[in-house]
Structure formats: C-alpha cells, structure tokens
mmCIF file as Biopython writes it, N, C-alpha, C and O atoms, coordinates in Angstrom:
data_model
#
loop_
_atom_site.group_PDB
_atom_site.id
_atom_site.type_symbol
_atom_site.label_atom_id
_atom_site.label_alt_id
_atom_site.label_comp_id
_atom_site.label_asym_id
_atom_site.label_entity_id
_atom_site.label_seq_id
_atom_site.pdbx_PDB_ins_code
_atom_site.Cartn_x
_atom_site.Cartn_y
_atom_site.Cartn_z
_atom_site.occupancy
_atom_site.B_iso_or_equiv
_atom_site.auth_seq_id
_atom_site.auth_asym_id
_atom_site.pdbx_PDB_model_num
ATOM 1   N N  . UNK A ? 1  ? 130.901 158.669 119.830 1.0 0.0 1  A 1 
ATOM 2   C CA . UNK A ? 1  ? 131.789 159.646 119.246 1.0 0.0 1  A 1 
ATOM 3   C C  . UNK A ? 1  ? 132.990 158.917 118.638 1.0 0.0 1  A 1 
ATOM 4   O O  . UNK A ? 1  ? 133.367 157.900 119.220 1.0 0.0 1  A 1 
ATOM 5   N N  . UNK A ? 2  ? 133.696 159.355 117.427 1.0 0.0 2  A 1 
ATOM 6   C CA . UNK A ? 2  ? 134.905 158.883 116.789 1.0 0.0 2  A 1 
ATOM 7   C C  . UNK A ? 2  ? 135.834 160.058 116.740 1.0 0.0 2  A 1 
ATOM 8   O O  . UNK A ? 2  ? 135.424 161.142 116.325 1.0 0.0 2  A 1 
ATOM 9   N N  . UNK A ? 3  ? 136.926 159.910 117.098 1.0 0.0 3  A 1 
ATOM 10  C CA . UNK A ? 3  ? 138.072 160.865 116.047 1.0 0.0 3  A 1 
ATOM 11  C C  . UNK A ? 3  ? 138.058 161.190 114.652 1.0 0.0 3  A 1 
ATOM 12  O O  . UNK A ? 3  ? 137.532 160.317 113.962 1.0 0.0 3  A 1 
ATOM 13  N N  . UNK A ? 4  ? 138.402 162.004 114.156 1.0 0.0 4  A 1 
ATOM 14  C CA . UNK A ? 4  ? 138.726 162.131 112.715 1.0 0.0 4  A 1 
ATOM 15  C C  . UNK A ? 4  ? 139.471 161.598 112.380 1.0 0.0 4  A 1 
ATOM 16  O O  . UNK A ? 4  ? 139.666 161.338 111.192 1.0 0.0 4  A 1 
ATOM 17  N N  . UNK A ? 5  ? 140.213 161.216 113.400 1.0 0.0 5  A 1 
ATOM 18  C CA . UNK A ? 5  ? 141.866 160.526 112.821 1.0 0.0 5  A 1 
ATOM 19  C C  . UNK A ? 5  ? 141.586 159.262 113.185 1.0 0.0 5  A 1 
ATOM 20  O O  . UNK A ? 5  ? 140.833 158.991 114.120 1.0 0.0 5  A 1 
ATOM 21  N N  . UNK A ? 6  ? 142.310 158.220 112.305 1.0 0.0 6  A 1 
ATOM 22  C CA . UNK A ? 6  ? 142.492 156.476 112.388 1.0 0.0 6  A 1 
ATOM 23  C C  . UNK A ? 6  ? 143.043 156.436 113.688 1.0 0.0 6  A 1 
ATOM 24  O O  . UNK A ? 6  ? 144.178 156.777 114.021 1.0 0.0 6  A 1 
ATOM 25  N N  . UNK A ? 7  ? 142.257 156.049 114.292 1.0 0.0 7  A 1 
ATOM 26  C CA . UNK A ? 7  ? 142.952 155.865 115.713 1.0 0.0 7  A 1 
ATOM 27  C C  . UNK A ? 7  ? 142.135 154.860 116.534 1.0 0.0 7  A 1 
ATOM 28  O O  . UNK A ? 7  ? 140.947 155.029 116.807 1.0 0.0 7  A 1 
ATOM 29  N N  . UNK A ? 8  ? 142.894 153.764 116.916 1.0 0.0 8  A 1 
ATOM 30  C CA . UNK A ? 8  ? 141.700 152.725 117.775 1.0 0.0 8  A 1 
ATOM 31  C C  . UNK A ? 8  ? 141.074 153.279 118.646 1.0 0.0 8  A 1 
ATOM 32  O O  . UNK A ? 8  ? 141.490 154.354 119.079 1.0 0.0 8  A 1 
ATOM 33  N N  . UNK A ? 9  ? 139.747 152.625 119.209 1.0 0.0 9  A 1 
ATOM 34  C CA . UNK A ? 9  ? 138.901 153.045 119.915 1.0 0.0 9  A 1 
ATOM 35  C C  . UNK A ? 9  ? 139.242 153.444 121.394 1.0 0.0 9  A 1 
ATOM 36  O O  . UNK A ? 9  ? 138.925 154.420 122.073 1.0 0.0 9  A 1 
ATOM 37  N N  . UNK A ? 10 ? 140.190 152.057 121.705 1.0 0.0 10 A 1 
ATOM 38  C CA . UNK A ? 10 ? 140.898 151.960 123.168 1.0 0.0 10 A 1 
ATOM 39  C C  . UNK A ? 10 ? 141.681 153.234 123.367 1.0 0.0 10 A 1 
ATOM 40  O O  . UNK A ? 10 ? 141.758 153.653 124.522 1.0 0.0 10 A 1 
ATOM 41  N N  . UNK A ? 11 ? 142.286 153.923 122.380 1.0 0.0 11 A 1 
ATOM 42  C CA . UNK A ? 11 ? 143.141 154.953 122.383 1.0 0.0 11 A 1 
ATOM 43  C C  . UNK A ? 11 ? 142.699 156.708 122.704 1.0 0.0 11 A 1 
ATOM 44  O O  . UNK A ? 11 ? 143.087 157.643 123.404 1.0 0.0 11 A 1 
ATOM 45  N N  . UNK A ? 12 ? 141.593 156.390 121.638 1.0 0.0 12 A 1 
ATOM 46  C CA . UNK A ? 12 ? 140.892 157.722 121.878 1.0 0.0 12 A 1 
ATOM 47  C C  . UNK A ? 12 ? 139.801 157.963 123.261 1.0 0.0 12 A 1 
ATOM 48  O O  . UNK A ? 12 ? 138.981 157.230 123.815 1.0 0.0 12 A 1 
ATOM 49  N N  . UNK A ? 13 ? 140.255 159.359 123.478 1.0 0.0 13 A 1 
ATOM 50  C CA . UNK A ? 13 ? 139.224 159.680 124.621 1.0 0.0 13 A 1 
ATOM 51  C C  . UNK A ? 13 ? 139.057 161.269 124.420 1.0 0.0 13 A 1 
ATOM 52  O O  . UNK A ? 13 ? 139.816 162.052 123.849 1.0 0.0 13 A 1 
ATOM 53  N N  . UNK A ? 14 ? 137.471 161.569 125.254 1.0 0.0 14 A 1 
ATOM 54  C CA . UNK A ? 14 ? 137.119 162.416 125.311 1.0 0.0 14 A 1 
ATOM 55  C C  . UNK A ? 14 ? 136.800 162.790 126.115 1.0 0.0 14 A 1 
ATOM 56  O O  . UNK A ? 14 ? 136.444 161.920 126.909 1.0 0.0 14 A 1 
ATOM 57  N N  . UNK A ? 15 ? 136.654 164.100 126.574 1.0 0.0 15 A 1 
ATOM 58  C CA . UNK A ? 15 ? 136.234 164.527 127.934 1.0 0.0 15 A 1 
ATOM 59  C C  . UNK A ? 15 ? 135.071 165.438 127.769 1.0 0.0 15 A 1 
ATOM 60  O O  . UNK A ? 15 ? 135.260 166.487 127.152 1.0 0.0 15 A 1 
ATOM 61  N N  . UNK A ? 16 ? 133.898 165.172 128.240 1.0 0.0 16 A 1 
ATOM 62  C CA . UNK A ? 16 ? 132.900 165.646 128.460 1.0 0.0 16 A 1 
ATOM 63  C C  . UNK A ? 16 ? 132.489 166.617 129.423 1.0 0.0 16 A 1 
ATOM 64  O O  . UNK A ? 16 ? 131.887 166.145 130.387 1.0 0.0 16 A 1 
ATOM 65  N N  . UNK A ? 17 ? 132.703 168.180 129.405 1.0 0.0 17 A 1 
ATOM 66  C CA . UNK A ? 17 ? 132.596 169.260 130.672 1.0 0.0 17 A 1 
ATOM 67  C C  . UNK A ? 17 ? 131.343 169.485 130.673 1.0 0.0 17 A 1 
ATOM 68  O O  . UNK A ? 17 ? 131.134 170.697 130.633 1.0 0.0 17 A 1 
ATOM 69  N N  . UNK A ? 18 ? 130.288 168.790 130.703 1.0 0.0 18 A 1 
ATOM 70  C CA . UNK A ? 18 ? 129.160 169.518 131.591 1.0 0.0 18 A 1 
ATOM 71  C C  . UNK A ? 18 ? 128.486 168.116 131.066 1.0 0.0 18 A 1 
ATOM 72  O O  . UNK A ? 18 ? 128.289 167.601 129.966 1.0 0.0 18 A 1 
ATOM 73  N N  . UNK A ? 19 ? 128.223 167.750 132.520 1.0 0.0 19 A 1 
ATOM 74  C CA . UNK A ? 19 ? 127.235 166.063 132.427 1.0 0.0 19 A 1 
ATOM 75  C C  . UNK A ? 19 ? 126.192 166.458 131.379 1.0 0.0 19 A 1 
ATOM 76  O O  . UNK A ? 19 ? 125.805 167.600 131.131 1.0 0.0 19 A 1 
ATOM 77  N N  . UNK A ? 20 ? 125.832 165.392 130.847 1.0 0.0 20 A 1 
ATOM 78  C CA . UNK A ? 20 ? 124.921 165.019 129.714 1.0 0.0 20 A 1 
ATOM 79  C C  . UNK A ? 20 ? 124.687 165.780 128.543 1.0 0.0 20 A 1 
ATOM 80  O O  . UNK A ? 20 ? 123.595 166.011 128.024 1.0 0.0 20 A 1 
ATOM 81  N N  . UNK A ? 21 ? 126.202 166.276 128.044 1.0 0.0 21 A 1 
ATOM 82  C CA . UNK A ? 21 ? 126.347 167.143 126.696 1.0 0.0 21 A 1 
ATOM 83  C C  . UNK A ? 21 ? 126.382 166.248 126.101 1.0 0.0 21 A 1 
ATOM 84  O O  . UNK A ? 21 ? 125.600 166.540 125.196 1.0 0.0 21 A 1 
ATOM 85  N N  . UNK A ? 22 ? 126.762 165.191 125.880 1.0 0.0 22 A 1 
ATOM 86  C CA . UNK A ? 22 ? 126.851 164.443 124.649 1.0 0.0 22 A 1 
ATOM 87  C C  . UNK A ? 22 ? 125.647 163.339 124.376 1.0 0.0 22 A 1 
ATOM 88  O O  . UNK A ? 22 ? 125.656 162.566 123.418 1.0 0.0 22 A 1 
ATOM 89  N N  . UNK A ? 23 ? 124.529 163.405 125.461 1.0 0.0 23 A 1 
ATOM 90  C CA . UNK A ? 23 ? 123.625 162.729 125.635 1.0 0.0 23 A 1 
ATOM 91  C C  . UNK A ? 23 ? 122.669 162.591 124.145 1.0 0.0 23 A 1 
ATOM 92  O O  . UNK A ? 23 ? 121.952 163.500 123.726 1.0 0.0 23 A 1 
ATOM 93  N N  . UNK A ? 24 ? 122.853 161.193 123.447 1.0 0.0 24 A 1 
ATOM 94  C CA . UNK A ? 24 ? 121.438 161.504 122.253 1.0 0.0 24 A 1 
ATOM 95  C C  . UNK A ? 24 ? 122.404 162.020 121.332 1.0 0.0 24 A 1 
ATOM 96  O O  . UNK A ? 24 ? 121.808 162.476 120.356 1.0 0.0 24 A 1 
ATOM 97  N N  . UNK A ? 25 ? 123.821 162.159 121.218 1.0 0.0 25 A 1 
ATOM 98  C CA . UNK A ? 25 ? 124.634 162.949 120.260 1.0 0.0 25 A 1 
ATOM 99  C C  . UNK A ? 25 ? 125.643 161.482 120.188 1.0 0.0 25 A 1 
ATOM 100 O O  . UNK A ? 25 ? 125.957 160.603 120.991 1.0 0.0 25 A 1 
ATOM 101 N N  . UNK A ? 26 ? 125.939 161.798 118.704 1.0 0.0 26 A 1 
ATOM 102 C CA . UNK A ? 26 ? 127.100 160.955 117.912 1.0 0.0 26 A 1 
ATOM 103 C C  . UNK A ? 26 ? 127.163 161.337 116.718 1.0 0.0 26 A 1 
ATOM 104 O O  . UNK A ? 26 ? 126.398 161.972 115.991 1.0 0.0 26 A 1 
ATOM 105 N N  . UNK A ? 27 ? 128.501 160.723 116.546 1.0 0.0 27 A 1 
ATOM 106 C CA . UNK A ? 27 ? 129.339 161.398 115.048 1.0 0.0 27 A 1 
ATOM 107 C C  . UNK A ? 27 ? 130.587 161.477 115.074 1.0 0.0 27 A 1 
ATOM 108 O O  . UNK A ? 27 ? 131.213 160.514 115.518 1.0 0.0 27 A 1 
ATOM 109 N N  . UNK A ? 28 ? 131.315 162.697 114.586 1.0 0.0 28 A 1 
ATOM 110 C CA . UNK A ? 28 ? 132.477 162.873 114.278 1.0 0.0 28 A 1 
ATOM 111 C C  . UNK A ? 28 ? 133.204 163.616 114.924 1.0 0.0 28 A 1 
ATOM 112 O O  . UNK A ? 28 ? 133.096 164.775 114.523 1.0 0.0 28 A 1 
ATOM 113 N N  . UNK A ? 29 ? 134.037 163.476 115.905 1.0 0.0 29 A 1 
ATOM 114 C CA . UNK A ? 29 ? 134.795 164.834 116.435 1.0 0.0 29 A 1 
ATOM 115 C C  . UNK A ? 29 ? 136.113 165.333 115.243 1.0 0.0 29 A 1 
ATOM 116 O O  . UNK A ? 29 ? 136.983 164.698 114.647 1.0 0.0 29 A 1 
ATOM 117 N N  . UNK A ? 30 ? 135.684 166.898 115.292 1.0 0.0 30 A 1 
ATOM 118 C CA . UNK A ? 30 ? 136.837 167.436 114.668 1.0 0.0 30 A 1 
ATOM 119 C C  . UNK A ? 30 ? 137.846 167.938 115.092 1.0 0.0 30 A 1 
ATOM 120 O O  . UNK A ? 30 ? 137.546 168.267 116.240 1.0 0.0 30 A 1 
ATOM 121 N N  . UNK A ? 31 ? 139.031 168.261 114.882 1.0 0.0 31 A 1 
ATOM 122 C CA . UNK A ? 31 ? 139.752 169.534 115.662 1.0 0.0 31 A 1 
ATOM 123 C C  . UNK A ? 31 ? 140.057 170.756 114.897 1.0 0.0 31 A 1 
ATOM 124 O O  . UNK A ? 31 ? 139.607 170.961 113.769 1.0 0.0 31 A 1 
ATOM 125 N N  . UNK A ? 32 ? 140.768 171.496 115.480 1.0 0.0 32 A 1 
ATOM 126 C CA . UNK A ? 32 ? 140.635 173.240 114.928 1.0 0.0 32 A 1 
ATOM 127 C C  . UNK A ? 32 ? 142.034 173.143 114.454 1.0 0.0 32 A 1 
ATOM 128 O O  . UNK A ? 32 ? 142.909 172.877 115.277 1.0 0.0 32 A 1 
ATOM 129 N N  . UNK A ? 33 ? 142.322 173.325 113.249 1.0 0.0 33 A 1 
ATOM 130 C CA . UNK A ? 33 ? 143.418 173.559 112.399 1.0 0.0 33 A 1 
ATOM 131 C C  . UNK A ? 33 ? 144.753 173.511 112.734 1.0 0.0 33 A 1 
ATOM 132 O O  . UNK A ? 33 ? 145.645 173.079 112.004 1.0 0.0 33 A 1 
ATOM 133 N N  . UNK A ? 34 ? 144.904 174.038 114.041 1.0 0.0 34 A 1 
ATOM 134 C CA . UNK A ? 34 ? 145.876 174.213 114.703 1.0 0.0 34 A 1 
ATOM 135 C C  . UNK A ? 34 ? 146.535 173.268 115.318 1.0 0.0 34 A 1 
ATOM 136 O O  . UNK A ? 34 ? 147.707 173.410 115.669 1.0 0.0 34 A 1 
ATOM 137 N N  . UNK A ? 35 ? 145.714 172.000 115.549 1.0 0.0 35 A 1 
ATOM 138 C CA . UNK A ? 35 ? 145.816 170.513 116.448 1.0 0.0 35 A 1 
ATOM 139 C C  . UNK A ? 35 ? 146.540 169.938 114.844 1.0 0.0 35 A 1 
ATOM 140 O O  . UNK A ? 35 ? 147.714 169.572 114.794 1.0 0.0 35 A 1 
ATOM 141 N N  . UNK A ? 36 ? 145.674 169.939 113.675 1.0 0.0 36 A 1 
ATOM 142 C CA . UNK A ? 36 ? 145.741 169.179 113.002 1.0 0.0 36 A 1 
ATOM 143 C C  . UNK A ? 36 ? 146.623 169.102 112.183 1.0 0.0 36 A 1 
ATOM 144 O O  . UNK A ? 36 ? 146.686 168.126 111.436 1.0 0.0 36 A 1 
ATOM 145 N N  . UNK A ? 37 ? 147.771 170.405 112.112 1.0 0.0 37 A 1 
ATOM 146 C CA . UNK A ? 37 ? 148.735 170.873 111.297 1.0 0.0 37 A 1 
ATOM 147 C C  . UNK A ? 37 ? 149.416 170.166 111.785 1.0 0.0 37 A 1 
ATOM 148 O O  . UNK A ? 37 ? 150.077 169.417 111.066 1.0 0.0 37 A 1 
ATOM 149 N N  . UNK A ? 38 ? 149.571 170.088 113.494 1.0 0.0 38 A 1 
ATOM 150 C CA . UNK A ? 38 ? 151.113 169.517 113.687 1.0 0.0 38 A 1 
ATOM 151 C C  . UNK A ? 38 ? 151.923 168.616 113.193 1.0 0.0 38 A 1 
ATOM 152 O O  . UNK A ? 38 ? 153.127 168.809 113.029 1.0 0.0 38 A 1 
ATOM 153 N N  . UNK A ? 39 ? 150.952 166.928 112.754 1.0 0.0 39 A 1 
ATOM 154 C CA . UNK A ? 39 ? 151.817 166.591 111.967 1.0 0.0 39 A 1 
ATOM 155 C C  . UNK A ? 39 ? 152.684 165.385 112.956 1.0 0.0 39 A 1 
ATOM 156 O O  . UNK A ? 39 ? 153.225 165.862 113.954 1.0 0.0 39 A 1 
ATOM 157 N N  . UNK A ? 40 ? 152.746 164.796 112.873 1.0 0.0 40 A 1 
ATOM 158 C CA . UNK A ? 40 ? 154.007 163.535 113.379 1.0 0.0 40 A 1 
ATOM 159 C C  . UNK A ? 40 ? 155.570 164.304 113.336 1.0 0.0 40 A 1 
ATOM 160 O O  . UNK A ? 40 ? 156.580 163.666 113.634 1.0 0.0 40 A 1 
#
C-alpha cells in the first residue's frame, strides 16, 4: 500500500481492522475530501 501523498515509507502507516483485508491487495490509498482539504 502507498499514500497519495509524498510521504516516506517509514512515515506512513496503516491500520488494518479485520486480519487479512489487505491480503493479495496493493495500490493506492485515498482519503475522503475532508482529510485532504485541510491543507498545512
């Protein structure tokens, strides 16, 4: 899995709620508009 955003690897994390959802899965995580407005 990656962020959408430039962000080193060491930095980003994800949390996975139900063992082996992300199993066999990769790509892009997005967020919902609301995360992404905020802005620095």
């Amino acid at each position: 899995m990656r962020s959408q955003f430039n962000v080193p690897d060491d930095v980003f994390m994800a949390l996975e709620l139900r063992a082996g959802a992300w199993q066999n899965h990769a790509g892009l995580i997005r967020y919902q508009p609301e995360f992404t407005e905020l802005g620095p």
